[in-house]
GUMARMI-255689 format. One record per atom (N, C-alpha, C): x, y, z. Coordinates in steps of 0.001 Angstrom, whole numbers, plus 500000, padded with zeros to 6 digits. Example, Ala and Ser with C-alpha at 12.3 -4.5 7.8 and 13.67 -1.06 7.14 Angstrom:
2
513190494310507800512300495500507800513200496700507800512850497750507080513670498940507140512900500030507870
// end
This chain:
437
910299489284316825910798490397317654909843491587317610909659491862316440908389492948315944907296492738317074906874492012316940905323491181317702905467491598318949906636491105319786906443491243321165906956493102321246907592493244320245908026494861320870907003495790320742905970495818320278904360496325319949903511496246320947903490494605321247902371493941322085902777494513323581903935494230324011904130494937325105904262496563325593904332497095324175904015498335324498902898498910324592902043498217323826900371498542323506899095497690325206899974496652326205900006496305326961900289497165327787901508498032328031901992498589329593901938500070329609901489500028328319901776501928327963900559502653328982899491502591329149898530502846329775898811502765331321899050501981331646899519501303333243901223502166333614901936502115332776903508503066332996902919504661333069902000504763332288901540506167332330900746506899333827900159506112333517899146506573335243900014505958336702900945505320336762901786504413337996902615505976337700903328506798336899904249507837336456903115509109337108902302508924336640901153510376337106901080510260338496900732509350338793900336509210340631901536509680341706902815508521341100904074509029341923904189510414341461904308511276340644904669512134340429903452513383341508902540513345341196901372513648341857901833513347343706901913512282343954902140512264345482903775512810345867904938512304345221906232512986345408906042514951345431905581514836344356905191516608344754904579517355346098903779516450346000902630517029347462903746516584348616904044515401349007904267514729350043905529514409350039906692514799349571908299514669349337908336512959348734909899512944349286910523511855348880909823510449350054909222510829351397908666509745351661907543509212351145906850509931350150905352509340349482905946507903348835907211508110348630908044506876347454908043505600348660907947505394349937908017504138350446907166503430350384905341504212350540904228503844350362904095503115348516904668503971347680904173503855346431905473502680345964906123502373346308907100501311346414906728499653347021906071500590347868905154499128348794904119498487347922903754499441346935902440499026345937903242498498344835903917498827343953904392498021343154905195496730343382905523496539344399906378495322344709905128494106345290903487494776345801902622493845346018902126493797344908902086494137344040900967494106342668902465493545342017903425493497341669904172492546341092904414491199341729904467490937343144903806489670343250903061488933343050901589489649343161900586488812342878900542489075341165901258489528340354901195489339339055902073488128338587903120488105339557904053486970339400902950485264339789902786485438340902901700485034341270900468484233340317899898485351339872898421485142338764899220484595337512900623484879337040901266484265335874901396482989336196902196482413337480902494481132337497901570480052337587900134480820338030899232479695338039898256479866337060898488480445336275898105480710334561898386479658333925899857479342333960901117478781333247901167477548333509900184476710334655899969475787335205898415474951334843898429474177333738897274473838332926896231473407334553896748472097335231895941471967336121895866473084337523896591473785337927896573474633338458895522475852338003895468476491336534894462477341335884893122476826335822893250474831335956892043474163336149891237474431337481892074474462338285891092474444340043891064476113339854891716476864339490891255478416339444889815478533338975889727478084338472888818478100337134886970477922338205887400477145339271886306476514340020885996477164340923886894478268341143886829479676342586887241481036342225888292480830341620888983482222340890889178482427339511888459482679338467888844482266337357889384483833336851889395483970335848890160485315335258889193486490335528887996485756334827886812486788334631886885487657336214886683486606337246886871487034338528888013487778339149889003487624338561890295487884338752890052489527338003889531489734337454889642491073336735888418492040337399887420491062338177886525492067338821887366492478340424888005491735340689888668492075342069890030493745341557890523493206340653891424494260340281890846495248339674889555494972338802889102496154338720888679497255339429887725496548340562887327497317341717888561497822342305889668497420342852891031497901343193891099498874342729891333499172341087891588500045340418890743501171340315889436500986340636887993502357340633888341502802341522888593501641343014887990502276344303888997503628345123890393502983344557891711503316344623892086504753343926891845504698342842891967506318342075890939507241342619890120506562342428888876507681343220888752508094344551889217507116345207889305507646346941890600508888346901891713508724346277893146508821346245893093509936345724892092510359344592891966511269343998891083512670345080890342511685345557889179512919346834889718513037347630891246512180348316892250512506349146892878513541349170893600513904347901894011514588347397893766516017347411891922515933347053891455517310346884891235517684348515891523517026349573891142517326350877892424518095351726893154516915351495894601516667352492896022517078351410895557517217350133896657517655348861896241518664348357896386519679348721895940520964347793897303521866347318898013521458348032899295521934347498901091521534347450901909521699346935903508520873347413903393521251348894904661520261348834905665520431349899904430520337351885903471519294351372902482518984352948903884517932353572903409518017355038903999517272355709903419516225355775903801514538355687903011513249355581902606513212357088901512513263357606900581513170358735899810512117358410898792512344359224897466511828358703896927512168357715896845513387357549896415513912356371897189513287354868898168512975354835899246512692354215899246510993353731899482510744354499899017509148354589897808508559354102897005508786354323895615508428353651896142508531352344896169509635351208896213509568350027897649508636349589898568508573350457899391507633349943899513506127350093899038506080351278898292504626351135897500504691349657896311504791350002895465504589348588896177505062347050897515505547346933898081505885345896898831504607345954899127504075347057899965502551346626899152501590346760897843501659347068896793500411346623896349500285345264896503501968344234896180501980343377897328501218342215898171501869342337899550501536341573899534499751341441899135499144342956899059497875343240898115496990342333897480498035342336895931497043341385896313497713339678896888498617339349897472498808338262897926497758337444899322497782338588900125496890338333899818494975337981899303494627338985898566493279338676897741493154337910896967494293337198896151494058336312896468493781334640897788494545334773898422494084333150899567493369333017900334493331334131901589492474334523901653491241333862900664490262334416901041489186334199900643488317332797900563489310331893900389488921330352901619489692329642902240490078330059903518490369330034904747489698330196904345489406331852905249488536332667905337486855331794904175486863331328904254485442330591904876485084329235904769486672328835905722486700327481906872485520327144908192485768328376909125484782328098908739483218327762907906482943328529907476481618328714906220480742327740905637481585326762904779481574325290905316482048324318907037482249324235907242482667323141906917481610321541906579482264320507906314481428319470907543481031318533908370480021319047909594479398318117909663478830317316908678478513316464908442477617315433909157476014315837908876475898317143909084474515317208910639473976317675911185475137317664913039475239318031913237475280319628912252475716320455912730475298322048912949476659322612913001476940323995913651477843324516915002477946324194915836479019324268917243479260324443917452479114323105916725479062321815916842479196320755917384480525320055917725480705318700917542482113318095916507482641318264915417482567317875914117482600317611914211483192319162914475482322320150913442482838321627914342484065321719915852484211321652916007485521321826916153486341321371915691486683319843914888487037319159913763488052319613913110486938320357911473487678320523911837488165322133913115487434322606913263487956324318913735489905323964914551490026322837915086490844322532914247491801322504913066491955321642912067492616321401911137492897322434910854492178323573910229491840324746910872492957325797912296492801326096913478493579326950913332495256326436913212495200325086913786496329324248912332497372324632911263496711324637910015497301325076909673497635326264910440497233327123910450497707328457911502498447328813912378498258327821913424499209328362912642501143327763911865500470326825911643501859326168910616502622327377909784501760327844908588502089329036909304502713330403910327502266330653911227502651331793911619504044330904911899503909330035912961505820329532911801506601329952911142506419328782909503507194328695908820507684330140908650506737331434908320506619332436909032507938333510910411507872333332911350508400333848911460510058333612911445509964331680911247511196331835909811512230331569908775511009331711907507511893332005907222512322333092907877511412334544908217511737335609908580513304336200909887512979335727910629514485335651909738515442334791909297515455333935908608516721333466907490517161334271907069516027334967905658516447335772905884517247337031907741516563337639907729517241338610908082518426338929908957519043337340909423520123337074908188521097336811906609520809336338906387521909335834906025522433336819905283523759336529904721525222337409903268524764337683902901524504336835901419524395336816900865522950337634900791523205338940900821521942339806898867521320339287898404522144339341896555522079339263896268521439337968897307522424336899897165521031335267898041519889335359898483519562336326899380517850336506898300516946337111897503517677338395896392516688339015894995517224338635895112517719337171893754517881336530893938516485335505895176516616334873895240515455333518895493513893334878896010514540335572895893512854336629894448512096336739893651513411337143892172512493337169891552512688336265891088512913334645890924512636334130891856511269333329893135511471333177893489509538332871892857508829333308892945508952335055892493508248336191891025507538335294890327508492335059889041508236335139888528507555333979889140508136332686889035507301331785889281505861331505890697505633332369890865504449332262889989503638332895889522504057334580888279503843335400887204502946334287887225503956333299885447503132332266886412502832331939887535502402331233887818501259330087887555500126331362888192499766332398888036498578332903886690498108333700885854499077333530884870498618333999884007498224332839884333498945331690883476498198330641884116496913329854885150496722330345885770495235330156884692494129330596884825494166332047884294493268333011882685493686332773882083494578332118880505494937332086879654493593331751879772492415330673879335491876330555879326490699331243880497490467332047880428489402333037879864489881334257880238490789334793879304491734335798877921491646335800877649492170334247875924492688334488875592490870333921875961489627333503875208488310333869874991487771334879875890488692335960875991488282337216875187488845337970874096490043337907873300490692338497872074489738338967871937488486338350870662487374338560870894487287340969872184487270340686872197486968341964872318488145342894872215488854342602871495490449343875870054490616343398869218490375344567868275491035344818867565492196344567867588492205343387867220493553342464866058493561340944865334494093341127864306493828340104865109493549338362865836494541338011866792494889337164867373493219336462867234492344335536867619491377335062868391491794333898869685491033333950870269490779332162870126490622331186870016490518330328869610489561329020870253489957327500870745489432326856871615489610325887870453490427325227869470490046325306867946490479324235867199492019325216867538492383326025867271493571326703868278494697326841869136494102326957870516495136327028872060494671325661871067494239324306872557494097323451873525495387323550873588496466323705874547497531324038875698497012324776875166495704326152876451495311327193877569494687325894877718493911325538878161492666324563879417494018323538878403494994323330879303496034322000879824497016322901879519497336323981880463497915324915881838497060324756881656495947325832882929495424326312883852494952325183883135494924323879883861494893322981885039496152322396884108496900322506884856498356322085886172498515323221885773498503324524886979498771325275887915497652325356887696496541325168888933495893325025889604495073323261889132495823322822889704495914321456889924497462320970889839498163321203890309499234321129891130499791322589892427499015322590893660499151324095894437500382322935894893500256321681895925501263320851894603502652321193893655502903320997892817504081321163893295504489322405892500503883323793892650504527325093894478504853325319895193504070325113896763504030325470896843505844324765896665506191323393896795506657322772896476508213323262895166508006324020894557509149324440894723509447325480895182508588326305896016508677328009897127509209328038898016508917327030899368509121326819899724510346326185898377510452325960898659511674325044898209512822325805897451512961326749896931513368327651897982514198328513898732513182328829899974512767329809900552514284328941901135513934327652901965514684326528901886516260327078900784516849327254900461518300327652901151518633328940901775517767329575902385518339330987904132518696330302904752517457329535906009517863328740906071519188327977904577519357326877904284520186326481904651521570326917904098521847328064903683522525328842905025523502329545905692522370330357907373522170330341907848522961329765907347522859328371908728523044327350908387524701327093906681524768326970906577526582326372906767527068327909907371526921329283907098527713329798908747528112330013909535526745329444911024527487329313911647527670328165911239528547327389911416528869326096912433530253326179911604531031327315912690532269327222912945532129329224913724533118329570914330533503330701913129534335331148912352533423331991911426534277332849911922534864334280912946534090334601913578534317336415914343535597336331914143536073337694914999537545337919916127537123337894917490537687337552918956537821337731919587538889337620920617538812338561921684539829338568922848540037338443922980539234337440924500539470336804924227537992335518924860538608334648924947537220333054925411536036333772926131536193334296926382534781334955925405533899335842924283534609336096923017533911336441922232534061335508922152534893334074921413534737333452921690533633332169922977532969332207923776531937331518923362530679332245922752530710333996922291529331334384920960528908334121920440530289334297919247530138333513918444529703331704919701530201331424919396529681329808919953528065329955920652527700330497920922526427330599920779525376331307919413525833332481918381524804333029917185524713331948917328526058331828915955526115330397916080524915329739917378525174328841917677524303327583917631522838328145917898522477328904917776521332330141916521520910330028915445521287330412914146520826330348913579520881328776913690521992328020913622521301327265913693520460326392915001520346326622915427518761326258914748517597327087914454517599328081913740516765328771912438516986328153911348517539328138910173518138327777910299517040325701911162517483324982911119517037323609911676515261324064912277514818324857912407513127324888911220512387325325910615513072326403908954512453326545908534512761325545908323513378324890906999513538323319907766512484322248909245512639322284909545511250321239909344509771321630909789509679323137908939508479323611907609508373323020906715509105323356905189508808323072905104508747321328905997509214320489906487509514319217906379508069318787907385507630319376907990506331318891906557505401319682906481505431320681905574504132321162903739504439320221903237505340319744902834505894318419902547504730317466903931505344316612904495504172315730904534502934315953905048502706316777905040500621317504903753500174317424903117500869317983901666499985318141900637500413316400900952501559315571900318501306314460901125501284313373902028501807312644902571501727311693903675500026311961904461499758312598905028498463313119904183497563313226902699497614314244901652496749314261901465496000312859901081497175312187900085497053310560901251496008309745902663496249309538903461496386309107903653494225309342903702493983310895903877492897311596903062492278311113901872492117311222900828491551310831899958491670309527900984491996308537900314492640307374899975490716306576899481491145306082898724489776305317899852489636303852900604488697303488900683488814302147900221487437301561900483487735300405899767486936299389900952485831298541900535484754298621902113484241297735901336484366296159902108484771295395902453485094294074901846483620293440900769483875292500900288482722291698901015481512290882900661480200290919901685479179290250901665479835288943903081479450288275903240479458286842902711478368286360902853478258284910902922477154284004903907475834283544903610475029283528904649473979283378904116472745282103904992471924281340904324470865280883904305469487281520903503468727281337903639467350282147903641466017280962904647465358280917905003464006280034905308463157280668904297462173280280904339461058281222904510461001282773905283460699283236905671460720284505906884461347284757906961462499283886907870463911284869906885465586284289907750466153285037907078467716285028908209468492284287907849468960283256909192469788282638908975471699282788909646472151283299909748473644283158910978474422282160910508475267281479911544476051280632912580476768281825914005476798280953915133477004281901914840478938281796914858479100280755914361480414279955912945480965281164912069480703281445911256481288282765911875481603283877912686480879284014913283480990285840914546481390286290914893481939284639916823482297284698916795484138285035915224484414285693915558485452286054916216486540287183916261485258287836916494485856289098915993485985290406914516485689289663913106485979290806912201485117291432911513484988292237910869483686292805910124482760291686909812481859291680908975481405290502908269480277291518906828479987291367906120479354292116905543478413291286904946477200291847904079476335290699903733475240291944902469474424290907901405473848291645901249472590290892900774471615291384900831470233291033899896469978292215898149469894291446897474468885291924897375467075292116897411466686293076897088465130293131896197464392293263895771462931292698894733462943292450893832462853294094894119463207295352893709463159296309893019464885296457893690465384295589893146467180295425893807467722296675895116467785296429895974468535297023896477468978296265897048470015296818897892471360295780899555470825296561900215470469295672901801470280296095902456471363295436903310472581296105903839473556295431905163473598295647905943474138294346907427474038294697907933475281294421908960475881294437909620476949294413910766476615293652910947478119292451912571477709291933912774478806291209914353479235292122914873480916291817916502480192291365916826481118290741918112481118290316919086481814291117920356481004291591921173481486292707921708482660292248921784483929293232922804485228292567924625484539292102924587485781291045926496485467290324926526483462289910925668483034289699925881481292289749924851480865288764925543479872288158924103478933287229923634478302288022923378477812289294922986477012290228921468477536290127920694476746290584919169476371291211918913476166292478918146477262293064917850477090294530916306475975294416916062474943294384915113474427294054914368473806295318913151474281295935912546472984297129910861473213297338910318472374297951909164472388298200908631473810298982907633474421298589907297475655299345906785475546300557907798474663301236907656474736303123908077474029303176908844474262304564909909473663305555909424472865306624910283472033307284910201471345308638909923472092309711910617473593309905909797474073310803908340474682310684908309475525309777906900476624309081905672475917309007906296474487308368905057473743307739904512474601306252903552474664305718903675474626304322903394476538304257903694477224304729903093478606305072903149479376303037904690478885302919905407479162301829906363480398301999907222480770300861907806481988300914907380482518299618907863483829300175907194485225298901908617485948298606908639486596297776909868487828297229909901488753297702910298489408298810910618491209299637911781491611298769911541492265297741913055492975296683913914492076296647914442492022297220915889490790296412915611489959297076915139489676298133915111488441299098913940487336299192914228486415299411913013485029299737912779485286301660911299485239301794911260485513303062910571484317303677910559483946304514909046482790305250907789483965305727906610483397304954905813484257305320904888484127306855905628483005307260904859482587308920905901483548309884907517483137310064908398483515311014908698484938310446908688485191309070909244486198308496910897486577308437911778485242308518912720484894308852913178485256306969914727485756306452914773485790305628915709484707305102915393484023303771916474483229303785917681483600303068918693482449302844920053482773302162919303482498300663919738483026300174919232482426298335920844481317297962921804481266298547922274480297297882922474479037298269921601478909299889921413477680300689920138477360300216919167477779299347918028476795298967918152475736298436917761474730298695917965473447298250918811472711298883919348473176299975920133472648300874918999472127302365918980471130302738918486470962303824918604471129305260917691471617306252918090472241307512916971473918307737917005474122309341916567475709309196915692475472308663915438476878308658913872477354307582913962477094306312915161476744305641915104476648304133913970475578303812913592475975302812912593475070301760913008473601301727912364472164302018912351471553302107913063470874300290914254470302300720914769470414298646913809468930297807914055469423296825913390468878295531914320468412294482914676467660294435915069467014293157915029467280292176916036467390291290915464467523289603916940467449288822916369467120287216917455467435286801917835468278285581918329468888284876918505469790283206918826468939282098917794469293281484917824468471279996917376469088279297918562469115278073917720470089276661917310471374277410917530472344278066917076473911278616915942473665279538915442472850280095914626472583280761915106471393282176913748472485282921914239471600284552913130470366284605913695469455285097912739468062284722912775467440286300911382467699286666911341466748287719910428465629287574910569464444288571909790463337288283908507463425289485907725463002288512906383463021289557906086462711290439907024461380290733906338460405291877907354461335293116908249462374292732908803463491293966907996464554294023906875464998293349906321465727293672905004465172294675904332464505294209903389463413294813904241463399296088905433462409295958905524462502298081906255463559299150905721464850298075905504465991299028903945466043299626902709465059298785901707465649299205901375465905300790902119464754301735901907464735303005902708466074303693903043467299303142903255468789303588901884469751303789901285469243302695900526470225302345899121469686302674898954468340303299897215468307303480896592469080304802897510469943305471896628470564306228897252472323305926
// end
């Protein structure tokens, strides 16, 4: 759930931000009809994202792409969309938009067209790695319509629902403030920044492609290594740009908020100066929910990220004795409460590892091989009181170990003799086929 509620935010946050700047930017200038044009663009750029997903999702279908349209290509068409589109839209703007409330003419039209070609190529450009989410979820092998899938559908929904709040009320703050010139100053600078992130995406497939224009100017990994650590930087660093767009964005809420702090409007009588304190308080309440949006989506993509994907370590085998053909462990080691791990090489030089905690309030033994039928041999580790899977991160019951089914630990046999747990070898041995890969 973690995974997808990150990934999709660290995915759309950039694209919700500038699709929010533009409408807001053209609704101001050009009323409530700029919204049919900019409506027209998201519903074509969610097609063809629907579109570019389904024949993604289609092994031989992504095969014949591959021979005319392949991704690489697919990202120079939307990229150009995306340059040609902000930048025309943007010089529109400074021509035919210089201030609210224009009448949509000609003058009018131009920039909103190209504000819904832009939104369009926005939109298709991050959509459909999104859109595919439902359909790659990682179930450990359990199927669609599983826990697991809605699970991660949960986390998936929950991230877009957060992009829609955020969206909505960065919206409204943009259209509320005073300062119309700092709304379509931070518009084209996003605009533009984002402009180089996607062009230095596509830079290295681009500039190998220069062999075929007619131009003295040649490629070469060995003339220009800079291309290669470019396109690296901008598309591994998506949490940076999101970060600095969004944050960008942040100064218009900002902005919002110090300019209704006190009662600047004339009134003549408390009873207009009581509506005024309480449109104030109004925005800024609006003004402080966009900055916790960006607050929280922040957090998701680094502290949650780090957190999701943190590496752990399973806890080193203990000690055990071996007689003849069983394995004996002291009852006295493992009556603590706490995970206890151990290892049994075979003579094929595999490591066979088992697990064995003592059930809470019970003399019972949670006893099984350290991996399951679904996980495969990943193992589990100790989070404070709990046994976790360190692949799904699924937590288990501590008094269903040794029970078979689910994620629980695959069980192990054994039996108590004299204070000691005694298992036989030839059950540890035909665990080895868990663990040879």
């Amino acid at each position: 759930m973690l995974k997808y509620l990150y990934s999709v935010t660290e995915d759309l946050l950039i694209t919700v931000t500038l699709i929010t700047l533009v409408w807001a930017a053209l609704e101001r200038t050009y009323g409530k009809k700029a919204a049919g044009y900019l409506w027209s663009g998201i519903g074509v750029g969610t097609v063809i994202s629907a579109w570019l997903t389904y024949e993604r999702l289609d092994v031989f279908r992504a095969r014949r792409l591959n021979t005319w349209l392949n991704v690489n290509q697919q990202e120079i068409y939307l990229t150009t969309g995306i340059v040609c589109g902000s930048v025309l839209m943007l010089l529109a703007l400074a021509i035919w938009g210089r201030k609210d409330g224009h009448e949509l003419k000609t003058g009018g039209v131009i920039p909103c067209i190209l504000g819904a070609a832009t939104v369009c190529a926005l939109a298709a450009y991050e959509l459909p790695r999104t859109m595919n989410g439902p359909f790659s979820f990682d179930t450990m092998g359990k199927g669609t319509l599983s826990q697991e899938w809605f699970l991660r559908l949960g986390g998936w929904l929950l991230a877009l629902l957060l992009l829609a709040l955020y969206s909505r009320y960065l919206f409204r703050a943009a259209v509320q403030l005073k300062q119309r010139g700092l709304m379509i100053a931070i518009l084209a600078v996003c605009l533009l920044i984002n402009d180089g992130r996607v062009l230095a995406i596509i830079l290295r497939y681009w500039a190998s492609s220069i062999k075929r224009i007619p131009w003295p100017v040649r490629y070469s990994r060995e003339r220009f290594p800079w291309v290669s650590d470019v396109t690296t930087f901008a598309s591994s660093h998506t949490v940076l740009f999101s970060a600095v767009i969004a944050g960008l964005a942040m100064l218009l809420p900002i902005c919002l908020f110090a300019d209704h702090v006190r009662v600047t409007q004339p009134y003549d009588n408390p009873a207009q100066l009581r509506r005024h304190r309480f449109n104030n308080r109004k925005l800024r309440r609006l003004a402080a929910k966009t900055v916790v949006c960006f607050g929280v989506f922040l957090v998701l993509m680094t502290a949650v990220k780090a957190y999701a994907t943190r590496k752990v370590e399973l806890s080193p085998p203990e000690t055990y004795t071996v007689t003849e053909d069983r394995i004996l462990v002291n009852l006295e080691n493992v009556s603590d409460g706490h995970l206890h791990r151990f290892e049994y090489r075979t003579e094929n030089n595999i490591a066979v590892r088992w697990i064995v905690i003592k059930k809470p309030n019970s003399g019972a033994y949670g006893v099984g091989l350290d991996a399951c039928d679904v996980c495969g041999n990943a193992g589990y580790y100790e989070r404070g009181s709990q046994v976790v899977c360190k692949r799904c991160d699924v937590v288990m019951n501590i008094r269903t170990i040794g029970f078979k089914g689910g994620c629980n630990p695959i069980p192990l046999d054994y039996t108590i003799e004299d204070g000691k747990m005694v298992f036989q070898l030839e059950d540890i041995i035909a665990g080895e086929s868990e663990f040879r890969f």
